[in-house]
Backbone as a printed PyTorch tensor [residue, N CA C, xyz], in Angstrom:
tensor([[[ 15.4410, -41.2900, -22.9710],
         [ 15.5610, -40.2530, -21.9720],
         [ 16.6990, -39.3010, -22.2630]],

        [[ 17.4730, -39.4700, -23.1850],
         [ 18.7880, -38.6710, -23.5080],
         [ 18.1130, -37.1400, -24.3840]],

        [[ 17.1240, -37.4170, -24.6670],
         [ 16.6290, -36.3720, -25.0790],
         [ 15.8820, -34.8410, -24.3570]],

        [[ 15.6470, -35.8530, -22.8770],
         [ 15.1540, -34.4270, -22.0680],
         [ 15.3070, -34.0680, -21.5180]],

        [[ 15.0100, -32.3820, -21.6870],
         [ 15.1980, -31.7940, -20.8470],
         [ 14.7820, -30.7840, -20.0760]],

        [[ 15.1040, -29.9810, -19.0330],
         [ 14.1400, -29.2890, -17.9250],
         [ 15.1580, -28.0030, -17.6830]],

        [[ 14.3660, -27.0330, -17.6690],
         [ 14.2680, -25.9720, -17.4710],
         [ 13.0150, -24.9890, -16.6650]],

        [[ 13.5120, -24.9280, -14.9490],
         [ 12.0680, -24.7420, -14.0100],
         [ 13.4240, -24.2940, -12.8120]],

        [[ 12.7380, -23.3540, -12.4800],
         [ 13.3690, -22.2820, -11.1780],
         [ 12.3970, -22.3340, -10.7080]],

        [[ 12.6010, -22.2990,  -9.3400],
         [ 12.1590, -22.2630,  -7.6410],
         [ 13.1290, -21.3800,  -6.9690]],

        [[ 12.0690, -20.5340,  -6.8450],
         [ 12.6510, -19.2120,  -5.8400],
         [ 11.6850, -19.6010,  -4.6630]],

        [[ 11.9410, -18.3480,  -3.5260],
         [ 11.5250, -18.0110,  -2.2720],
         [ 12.2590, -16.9910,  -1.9040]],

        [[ 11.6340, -16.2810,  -2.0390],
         [ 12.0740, -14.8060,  -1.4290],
         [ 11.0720, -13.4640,  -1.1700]],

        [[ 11.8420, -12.4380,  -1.2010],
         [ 11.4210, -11.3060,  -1.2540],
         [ 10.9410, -10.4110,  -2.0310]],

        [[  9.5230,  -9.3370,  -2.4230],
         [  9.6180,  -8.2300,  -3.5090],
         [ 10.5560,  -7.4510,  -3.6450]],

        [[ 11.2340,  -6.7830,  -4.2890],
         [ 12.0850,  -5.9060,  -3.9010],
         [ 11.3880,  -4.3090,  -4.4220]],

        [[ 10.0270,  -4.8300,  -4.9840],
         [  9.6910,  -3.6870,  -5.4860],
         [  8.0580,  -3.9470,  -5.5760]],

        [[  7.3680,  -3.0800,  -5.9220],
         [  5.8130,  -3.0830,  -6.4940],
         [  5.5150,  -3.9690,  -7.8580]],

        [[  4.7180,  -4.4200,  -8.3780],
         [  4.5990,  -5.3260,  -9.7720],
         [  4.2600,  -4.1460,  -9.9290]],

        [[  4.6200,  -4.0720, -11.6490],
         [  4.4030,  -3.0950, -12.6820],
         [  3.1610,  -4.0240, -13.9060]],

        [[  2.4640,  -3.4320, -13.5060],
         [  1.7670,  -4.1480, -14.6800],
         [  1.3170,  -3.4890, -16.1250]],

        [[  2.0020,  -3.5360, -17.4560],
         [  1.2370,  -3.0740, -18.2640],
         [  0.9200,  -4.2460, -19.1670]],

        [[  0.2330,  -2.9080, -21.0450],
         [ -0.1830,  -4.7480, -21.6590],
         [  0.4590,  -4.5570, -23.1410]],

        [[  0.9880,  -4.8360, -23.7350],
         [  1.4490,  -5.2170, -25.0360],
         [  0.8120,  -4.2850, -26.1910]],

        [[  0.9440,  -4.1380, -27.4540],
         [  0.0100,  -3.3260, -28.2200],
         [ -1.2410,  -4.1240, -28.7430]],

        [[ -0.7680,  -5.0260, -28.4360],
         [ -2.1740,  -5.7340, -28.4870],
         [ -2.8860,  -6.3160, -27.6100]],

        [[ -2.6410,  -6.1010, -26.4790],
         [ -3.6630,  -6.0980, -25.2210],
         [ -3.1490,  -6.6530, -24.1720]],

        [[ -2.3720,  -7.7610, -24.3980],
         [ -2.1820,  -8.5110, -23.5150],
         [ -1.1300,  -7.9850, -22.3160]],

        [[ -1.9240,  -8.5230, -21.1690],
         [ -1.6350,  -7.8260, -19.7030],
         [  0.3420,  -8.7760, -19.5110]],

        [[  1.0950,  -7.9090, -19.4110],
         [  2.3070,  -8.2240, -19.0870],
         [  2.8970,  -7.7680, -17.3760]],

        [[  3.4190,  -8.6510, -16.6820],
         [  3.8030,  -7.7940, -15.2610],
         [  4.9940,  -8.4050, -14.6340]],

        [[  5.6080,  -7.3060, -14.1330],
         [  7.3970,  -7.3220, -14.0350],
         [  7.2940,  -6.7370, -12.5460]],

        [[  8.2580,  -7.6220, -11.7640],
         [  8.8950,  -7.3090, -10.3570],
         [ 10.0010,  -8.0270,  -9.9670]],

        [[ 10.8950,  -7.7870,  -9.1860],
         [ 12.1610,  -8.0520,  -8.3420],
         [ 11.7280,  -8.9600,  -7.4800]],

        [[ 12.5980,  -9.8630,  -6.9820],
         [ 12.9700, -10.6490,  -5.8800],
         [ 14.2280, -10.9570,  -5.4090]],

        [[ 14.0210, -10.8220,  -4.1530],
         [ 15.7130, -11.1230,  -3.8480],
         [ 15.8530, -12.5170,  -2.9330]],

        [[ 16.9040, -12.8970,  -3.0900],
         [ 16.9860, -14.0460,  -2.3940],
         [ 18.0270, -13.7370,  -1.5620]],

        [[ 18.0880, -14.7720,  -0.7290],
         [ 19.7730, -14.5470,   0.3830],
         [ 19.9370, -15.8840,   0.6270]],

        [[ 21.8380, -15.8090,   0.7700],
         [ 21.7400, -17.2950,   1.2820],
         [ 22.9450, -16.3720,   1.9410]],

        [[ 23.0180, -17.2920,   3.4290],
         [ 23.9200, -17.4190,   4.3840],
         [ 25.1700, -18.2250,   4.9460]],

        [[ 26.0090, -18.5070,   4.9270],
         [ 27.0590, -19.5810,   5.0970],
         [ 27.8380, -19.5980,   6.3470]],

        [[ 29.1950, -20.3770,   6.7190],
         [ 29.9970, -20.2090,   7.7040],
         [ 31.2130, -20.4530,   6.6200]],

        [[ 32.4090, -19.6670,   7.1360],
         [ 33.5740, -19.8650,   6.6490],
         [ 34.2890, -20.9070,   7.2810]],

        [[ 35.4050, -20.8890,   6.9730],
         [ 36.1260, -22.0830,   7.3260],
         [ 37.0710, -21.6170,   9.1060]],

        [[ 36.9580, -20.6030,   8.9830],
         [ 37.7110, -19.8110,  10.1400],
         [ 36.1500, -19.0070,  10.8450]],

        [[ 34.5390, -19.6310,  10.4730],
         [ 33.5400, -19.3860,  11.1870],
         [ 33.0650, -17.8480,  11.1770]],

        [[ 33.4570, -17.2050,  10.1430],
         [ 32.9720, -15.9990,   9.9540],
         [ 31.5740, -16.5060,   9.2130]],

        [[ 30.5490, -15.6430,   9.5110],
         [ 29.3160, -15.4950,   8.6430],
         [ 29.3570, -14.5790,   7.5530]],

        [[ 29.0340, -15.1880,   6.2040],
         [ 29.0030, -14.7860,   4.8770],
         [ 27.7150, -14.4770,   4.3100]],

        [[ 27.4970, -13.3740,   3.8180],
         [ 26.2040, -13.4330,   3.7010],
         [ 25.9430, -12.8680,   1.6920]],

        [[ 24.7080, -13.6810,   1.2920],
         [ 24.9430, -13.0760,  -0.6090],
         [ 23.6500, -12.9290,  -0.5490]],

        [[ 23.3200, -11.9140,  -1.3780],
         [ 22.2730, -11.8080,  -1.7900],
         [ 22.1530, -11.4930,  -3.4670]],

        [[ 20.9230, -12.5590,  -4.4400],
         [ 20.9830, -12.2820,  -5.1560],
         [ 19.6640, -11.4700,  -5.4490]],

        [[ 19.8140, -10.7070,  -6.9890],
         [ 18.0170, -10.1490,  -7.4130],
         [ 17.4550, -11.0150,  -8.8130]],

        [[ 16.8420, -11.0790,  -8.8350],
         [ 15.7490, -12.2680, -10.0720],
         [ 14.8590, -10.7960, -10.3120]],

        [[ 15.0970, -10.7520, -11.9330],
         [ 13.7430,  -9.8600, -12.6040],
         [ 12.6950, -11.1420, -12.8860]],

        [[ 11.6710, -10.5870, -12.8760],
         [ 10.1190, -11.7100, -12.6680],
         [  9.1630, -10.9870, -13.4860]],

        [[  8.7640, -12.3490, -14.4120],
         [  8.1550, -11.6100, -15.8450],
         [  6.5410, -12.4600, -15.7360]],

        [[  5.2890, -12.2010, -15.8290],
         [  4.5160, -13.0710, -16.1030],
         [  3.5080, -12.3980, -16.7630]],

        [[  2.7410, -13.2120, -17.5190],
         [  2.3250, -12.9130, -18.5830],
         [  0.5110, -13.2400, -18.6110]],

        [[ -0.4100, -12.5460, -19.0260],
         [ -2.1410, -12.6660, -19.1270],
         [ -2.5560, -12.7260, -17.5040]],

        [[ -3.2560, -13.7020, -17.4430],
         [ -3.8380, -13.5680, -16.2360],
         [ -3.2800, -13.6700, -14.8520]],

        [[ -2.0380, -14.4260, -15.0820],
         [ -1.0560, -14.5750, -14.0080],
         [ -0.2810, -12.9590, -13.6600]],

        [[ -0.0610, -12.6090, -14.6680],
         [ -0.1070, -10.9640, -14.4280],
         [ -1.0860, -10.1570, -14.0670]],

        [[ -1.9940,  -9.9440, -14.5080],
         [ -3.0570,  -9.5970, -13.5470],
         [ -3.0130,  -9.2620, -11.6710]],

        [[ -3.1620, -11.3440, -11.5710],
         [ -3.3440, -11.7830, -10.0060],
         [ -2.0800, -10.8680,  -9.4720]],

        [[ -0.7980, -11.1980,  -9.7050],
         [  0.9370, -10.7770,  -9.4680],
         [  0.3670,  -9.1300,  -8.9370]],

        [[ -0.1700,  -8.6470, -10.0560],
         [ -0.0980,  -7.0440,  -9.6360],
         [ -1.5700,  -6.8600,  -8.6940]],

        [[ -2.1180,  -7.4930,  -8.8110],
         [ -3.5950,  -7.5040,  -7.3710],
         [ -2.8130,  -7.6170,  -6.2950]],

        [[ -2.6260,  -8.9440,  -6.2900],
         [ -1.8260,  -9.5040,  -5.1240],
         [ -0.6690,  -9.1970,  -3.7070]],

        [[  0.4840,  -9.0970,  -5.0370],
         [  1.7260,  -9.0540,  -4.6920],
         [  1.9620,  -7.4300,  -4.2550]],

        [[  3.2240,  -7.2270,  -3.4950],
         [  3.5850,  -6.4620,  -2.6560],
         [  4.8650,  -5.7900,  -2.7210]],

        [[  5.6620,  -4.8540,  -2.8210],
         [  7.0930,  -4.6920,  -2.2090],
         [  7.2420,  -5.5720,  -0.7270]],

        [[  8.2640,  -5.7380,  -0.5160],
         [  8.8310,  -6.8490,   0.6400],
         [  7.7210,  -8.5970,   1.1280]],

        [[  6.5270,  -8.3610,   0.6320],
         [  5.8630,  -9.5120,   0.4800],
         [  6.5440, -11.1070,   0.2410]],

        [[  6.9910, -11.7550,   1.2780],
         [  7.6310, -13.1120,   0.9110],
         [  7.0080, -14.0290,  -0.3840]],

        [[  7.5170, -14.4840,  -1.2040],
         [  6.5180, -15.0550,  -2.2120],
         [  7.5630, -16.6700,  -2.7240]],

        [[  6.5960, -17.3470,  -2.9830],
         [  7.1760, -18.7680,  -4.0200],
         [  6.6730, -18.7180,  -5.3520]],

        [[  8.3260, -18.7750,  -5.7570],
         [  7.8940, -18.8170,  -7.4730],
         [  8.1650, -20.2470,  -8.1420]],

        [[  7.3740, -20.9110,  -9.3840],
         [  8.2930, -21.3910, -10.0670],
         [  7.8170, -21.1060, -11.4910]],

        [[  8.9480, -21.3540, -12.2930],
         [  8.8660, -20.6820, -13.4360],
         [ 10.4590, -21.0960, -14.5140]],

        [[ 10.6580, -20.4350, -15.6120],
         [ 11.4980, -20.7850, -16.1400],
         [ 12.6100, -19.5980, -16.4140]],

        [[ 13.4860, -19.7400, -16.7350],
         [ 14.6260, -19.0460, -17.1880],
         [ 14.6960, -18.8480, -18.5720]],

        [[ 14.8610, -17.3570, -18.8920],
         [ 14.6130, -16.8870, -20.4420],
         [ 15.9740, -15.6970, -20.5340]],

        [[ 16.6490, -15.8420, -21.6330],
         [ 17.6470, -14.5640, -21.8470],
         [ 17.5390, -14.2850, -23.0850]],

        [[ 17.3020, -12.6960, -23.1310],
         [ 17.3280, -12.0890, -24.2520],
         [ 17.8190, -10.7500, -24.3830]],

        [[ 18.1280, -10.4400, -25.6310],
         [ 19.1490,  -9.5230, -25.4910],
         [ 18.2720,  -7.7290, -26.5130]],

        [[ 18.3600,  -6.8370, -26.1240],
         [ 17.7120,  -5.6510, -26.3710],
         [ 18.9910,  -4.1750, -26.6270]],

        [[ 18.8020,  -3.4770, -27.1660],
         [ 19.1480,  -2.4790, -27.4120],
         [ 18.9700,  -1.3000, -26.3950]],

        [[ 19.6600,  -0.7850, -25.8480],
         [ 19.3000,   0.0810, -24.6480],
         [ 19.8330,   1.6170, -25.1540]],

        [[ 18.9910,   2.7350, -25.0920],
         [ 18.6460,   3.8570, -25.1360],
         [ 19.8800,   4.8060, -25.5580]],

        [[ 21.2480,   3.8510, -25.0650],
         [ 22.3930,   4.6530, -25.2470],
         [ 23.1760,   3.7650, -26.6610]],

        [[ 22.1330,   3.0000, -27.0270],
         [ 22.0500,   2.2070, -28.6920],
         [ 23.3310,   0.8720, -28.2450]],

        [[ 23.5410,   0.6340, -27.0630],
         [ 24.3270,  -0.7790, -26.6010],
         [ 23.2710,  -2.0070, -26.2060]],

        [[ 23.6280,  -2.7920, -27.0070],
         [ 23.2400,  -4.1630, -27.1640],
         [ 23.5700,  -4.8690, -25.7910]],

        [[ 22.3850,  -5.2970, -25.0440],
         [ 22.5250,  -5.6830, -23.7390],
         [ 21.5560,  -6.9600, -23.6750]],

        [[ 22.1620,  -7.8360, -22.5740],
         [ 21.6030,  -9.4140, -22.5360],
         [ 20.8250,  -9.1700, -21.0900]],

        [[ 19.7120,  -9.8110, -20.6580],
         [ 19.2390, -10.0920, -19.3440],
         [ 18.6160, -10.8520, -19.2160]],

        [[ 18.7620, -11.9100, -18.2590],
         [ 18.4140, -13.2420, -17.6230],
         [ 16.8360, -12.5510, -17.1290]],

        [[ 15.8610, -13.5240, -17.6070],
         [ 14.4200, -12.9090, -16.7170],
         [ 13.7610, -14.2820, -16.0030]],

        [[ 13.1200, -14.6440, -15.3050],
         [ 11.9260, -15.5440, -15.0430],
         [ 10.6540, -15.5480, -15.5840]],

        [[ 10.4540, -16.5920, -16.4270],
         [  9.1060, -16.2070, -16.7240],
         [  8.1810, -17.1910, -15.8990]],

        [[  7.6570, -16.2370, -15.1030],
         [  6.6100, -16.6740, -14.1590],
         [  5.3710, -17.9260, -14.8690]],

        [[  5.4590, -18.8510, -13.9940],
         [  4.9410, -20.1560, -14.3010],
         [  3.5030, -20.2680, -13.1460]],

        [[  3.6650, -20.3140, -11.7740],
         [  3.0780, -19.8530, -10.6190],
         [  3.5800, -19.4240,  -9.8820]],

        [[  2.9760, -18.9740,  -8.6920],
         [  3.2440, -18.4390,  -7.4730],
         [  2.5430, -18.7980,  -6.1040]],

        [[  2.9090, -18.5730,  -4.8600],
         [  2.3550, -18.7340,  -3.5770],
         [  2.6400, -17.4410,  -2.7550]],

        [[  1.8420, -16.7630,  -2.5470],
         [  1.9730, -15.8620,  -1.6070],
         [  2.0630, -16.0130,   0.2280]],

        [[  3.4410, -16.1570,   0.4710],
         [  3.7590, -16.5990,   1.9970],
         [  3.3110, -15.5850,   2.9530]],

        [[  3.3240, -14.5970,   2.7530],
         [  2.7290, -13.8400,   3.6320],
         [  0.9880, -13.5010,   3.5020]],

        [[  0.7170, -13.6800,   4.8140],
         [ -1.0230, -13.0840,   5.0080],
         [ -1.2430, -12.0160,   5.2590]],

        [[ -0.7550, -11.0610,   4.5750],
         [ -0.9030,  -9.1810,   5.0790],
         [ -1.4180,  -8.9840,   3.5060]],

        [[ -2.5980,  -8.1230,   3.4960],
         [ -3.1990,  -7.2640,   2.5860],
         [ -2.1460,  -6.5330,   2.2030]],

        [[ -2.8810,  -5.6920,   0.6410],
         [ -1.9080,  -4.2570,   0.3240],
         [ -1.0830,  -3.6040,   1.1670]],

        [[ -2.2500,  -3.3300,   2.1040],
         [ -2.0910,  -1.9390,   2.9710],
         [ -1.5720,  -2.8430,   4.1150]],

        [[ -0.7700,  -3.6550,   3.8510],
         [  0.2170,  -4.5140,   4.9550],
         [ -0.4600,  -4.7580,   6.4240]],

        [[ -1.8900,  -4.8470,   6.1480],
         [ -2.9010,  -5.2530,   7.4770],
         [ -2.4700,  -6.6880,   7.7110]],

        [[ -2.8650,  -6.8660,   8.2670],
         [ -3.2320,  -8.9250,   8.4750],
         [ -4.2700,  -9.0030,   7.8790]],

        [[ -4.3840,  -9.9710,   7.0260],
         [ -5.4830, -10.9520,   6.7620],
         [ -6.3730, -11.5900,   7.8280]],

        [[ -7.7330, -11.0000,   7.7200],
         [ -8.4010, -12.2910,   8.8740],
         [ -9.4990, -12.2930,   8.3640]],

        [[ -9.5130, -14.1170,   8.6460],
         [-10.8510, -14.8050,   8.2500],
         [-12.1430, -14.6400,   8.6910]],

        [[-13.2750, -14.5710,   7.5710],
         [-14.4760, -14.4410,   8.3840],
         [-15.2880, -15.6530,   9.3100]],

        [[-16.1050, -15.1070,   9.8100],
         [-16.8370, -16.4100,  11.0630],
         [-16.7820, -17.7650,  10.3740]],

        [[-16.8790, -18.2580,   9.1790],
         [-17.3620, -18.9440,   8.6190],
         [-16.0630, -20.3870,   8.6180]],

        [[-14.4310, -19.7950,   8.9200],
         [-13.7380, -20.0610,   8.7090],
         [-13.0160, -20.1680,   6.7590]],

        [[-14.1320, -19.0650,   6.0390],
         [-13.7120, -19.7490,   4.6970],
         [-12.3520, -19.5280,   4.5980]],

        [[-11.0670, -19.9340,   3.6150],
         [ -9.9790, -19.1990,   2.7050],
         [-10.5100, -19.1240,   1.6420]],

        [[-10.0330, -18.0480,   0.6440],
         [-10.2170, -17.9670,  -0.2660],
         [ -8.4730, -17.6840,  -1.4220]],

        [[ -8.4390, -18.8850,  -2.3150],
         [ -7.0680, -19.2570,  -2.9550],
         [ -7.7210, -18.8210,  -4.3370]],

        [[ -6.6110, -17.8890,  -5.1810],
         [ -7.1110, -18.2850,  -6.3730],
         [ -5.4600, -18.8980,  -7.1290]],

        [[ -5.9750, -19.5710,  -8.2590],
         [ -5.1050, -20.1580,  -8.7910],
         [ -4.6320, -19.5410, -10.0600]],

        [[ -3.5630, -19.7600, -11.0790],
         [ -3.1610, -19.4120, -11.9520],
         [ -3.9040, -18.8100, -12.7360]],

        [[ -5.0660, -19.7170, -13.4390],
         [ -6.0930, -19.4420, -14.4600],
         [ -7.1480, -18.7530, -13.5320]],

        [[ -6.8080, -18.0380, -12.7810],
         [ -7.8760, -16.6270, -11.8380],
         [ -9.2540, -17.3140, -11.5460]],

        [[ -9.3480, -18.5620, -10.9860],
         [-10.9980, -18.9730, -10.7320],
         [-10.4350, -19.1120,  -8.7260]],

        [[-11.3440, -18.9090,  -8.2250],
         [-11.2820, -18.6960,  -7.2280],
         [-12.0680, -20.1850,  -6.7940]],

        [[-11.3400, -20.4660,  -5.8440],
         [-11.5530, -21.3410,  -5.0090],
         [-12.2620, -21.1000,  -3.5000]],

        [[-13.0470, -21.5790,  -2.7410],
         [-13.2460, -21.4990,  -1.5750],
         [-13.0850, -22.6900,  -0.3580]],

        [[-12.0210, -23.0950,   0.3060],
         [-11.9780, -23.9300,   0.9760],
         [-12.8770, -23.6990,   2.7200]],

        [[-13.3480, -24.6980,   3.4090],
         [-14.0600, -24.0780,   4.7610],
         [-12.5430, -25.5000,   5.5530]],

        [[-12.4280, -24.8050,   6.6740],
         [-11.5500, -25.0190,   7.1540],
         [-12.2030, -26.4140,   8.4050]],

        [[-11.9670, -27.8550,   8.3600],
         [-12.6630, -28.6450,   9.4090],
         [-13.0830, -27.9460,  11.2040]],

        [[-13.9710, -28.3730,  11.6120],
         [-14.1240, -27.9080,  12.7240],
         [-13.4190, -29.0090,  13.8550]],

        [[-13.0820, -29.9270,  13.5610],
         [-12.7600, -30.6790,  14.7460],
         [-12.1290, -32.2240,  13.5890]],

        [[-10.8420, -32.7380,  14.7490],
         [-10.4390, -33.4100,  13.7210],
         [-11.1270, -34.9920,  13.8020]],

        [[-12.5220, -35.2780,  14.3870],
         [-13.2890, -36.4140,  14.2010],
         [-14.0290, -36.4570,  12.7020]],

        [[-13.9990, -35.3960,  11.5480],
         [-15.1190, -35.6760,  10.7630],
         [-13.9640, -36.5360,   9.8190]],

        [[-14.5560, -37.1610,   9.2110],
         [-14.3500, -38.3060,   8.1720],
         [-13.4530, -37.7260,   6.9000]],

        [[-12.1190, -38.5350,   6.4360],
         [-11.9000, -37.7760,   5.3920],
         [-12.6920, -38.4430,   3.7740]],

        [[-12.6340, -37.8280,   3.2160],
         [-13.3500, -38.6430,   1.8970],
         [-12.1360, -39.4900,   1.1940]],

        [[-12.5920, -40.7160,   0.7200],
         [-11.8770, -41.8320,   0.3730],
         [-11.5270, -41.5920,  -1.5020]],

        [[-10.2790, -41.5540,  -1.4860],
         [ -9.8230, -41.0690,  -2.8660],
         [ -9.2310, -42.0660,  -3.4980]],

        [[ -9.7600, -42.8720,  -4.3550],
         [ -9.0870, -43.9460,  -4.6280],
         [ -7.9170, -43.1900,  -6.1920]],

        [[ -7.4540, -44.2340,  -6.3770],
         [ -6.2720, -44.0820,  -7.6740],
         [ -7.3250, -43.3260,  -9.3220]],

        [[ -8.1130, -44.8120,  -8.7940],
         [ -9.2200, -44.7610, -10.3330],
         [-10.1360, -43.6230, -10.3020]],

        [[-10.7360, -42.6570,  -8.9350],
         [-11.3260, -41.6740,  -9.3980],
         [-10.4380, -40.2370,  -9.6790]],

        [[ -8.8450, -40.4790,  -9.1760],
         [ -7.8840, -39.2960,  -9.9710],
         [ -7.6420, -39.2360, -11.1440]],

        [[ -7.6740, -40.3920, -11.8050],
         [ -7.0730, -40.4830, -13.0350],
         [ -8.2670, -39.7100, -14.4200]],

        [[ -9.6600, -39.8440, -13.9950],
         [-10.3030, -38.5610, -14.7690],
         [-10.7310, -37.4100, -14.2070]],

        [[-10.2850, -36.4690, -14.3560],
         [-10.5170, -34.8510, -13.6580],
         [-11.9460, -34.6110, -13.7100]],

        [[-12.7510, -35.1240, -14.5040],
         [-14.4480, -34.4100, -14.4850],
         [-14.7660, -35.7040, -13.1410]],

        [[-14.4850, -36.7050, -12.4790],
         [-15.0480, -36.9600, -11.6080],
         [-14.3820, -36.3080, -10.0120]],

        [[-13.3750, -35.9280, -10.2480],
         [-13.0670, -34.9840,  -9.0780],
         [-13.7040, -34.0940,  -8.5720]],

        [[-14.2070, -34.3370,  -7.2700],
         [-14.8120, -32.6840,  -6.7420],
         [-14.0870, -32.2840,  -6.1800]],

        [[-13.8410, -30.9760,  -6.1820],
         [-12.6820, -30.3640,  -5.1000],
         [-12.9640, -30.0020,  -3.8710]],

        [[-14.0510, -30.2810,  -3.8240],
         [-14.3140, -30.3640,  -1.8960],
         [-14.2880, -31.2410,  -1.7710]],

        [[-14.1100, -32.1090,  -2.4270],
         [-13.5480, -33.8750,  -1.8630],
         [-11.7280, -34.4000,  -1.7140]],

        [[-11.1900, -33.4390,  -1.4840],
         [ -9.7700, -33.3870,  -2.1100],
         [ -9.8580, -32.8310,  -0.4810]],

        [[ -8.9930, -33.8350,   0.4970],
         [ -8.8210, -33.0360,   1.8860],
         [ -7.4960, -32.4060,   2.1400]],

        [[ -6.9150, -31.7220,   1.0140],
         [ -5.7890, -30.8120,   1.4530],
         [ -6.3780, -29.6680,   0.7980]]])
C-alpha cells in the first residue's frame, strides 16, 4: 500500500460563467468553465469570515459536450475530477503555471433549464439522467410506497451483463 496514490477533487459550487466549448485540431470536443466555492467561518472574537475560492474546469469528449448542453452560469453543480498543472506561454511571451480540474463527472443540483425555467416532469412521472458516456437513462418514479423492491443479491452485482437497471431501486 506504500505505493498508492490518489489524486480526486470534490467540488460543489457555483458557474461563474457559461461552458465554452470548442474541439482540438483534431476534433476532439474540449470544454472549460469556472466555479466558485465559498466557505464561511467564525472568528475567535465571533466575527463572520467569509473566502471564496475560483476552480478553472476542464473536460474533455463527451463529457464536454453534456457540460456545455447542460450547464449554466450560476447553475449549482457537483464535480469530481482530478487536479492537473501546467505551465504555457502567454501572449506577452511570460511563462505561466495554472492549476485546472480535469473533469471526471458531474451532478447538476439545480432543476432550472437554460433559459433558467424550472424543470417539470411529464404525466408519466419519468426523469430523465444522462451519464458520463451520454446514454440516457429513464427512471419512472414509484407510485406509492407498497410496491415491492427487487431483491439484489451480492452474486447478481458482481457481473454487470446480469444487471438490469430498472431493477436497481435507487
Amino acid at each position: 500500500m506504500a505505493n498508492r496514490c490518489v489524486n480526486k477533487v470534490i467540488l460543489i459550487g457555483n458557474l461563474t460563467r457559461d461552458p465554452e466549448l470548442r474541439f482540438t485540431p483534431e476534433g476532439v470536443p474540449v470544454c472549460t468553465f469556472g466555479v466558485a466555492t465559498n466557505r464561511s467561518w467564525l472568528t475567535s472574537d465571533g466575527q463572520k469570515k467569509e473566502e471564496v475560492q475560483y476552480h478553472r474546469i476542464v473536460a474533455w469528449q463527451k463529457l464536454a459536450e453534456l457540460c456545455a448542453k447542460l450547464l449554466t452560469k450560476g447553475k449549482k453543480v457537483y464535480l469530481e475530477g482530478r487536479i492537473t498543472y501546467r505551465t504555457f506561454t502567454g501572449k506577452d511571451n511570460q511563462e505561466r503555471m495554472v492549476a485546472e480540474i480535469v473533469l471526471e463527472d458531474f451532478v447538476s443540483c439545480d432543476n432550472r433549464n437554460k433559459k433558467g425555467e424550472m424543470a417539470i416532469e411529464n404525466e408519466t412521472s419519468e426523469k430523465s439522467t444522462i451519464n458520463t458516456q451520454g446514454n440516457e437513462n429513464k427512471e419512472k418514479e414509484k407510485d406509492s410506497p407498497d410496491q415491492s423492491e427487487p431483491n439484489l443479491s451480492t452474486e447478481s452485482l458482481t457481473n454487470q451483463e446480469d444487471v438490469n437497471p430498472e431493477d436497481i431501486p435507487f
